[in-house]
C-alpha positions as CSV (number, residue, x, y, z in Angstrom):
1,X,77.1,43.4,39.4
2,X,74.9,41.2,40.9
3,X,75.2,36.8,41.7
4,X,72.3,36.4,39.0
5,X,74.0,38.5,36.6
6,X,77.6,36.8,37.0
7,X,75.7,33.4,36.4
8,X,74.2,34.3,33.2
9,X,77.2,35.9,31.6
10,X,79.2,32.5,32.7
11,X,76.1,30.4,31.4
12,X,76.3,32.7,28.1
13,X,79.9,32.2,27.5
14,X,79.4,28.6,28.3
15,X,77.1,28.1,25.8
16,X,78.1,30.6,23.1
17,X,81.3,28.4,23.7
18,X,79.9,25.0,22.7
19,X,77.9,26.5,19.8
20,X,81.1,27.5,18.3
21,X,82.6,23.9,18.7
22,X,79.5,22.4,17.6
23,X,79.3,20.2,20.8
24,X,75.5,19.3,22.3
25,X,74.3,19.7,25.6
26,X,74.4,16.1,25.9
27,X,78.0,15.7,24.8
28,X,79.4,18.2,27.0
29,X,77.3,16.6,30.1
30,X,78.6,13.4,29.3
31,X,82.3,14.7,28.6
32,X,82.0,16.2,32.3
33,X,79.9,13.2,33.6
34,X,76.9,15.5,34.5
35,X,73.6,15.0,33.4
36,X,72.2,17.6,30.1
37,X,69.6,19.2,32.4
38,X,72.4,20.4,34.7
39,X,74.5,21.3,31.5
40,X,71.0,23.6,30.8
41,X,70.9,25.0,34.2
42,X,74.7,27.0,34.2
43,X,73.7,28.0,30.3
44,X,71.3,29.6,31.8
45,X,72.5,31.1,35.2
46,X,70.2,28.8,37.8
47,X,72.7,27.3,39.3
48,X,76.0,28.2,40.0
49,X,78.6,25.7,39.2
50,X,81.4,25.2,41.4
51,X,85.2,26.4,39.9
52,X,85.7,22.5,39.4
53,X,83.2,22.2,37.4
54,X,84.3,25.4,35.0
55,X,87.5,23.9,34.9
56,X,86.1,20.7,33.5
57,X,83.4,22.4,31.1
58,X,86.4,24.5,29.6
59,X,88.6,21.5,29.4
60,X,85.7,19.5,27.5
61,X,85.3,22.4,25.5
62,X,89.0,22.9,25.2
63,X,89.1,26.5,25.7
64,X,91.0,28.5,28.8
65,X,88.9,28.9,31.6
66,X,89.2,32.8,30.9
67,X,86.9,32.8,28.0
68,X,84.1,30.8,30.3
69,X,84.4,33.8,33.4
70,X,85.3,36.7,31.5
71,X,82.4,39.6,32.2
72,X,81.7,37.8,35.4
């Protein structure tokens, strides 16, 4: 599987994610002190976020890190 690939499913389980919790794009950013526009950029695979910043999406989100990788 290719890098642009592996960012969208991350992005897609990132945002599917938040949906389910009911949690903006501007909550989240602010929860991991990161602006919404960056937020918008992992949902949607142009840019890939470093593992720090998964860990801190997934603990804003409060969900194991697994479910933000998995198909990656």
């Amino acid at each position: 599987m290719d890098l642009s690939k592996r960012l969208k499913n991350i992005g897609i389980n990132i945002k599917s994610e938040r949906l389910r919790k009911g949690i903006s794009q501007e909550s989240l950013a602010e929860k991991c002190d990161i602006s919404r526009n960056s937020v918008s950029l992992i949902e949607t695979g142009k840019i890939n976020p470093t593992i720090l910043r998964v860990i801190d999406i997934a603990r804003a989100l409060k969900v194991d890190i697994n479910a933000l990788i998995k198909d990656a």
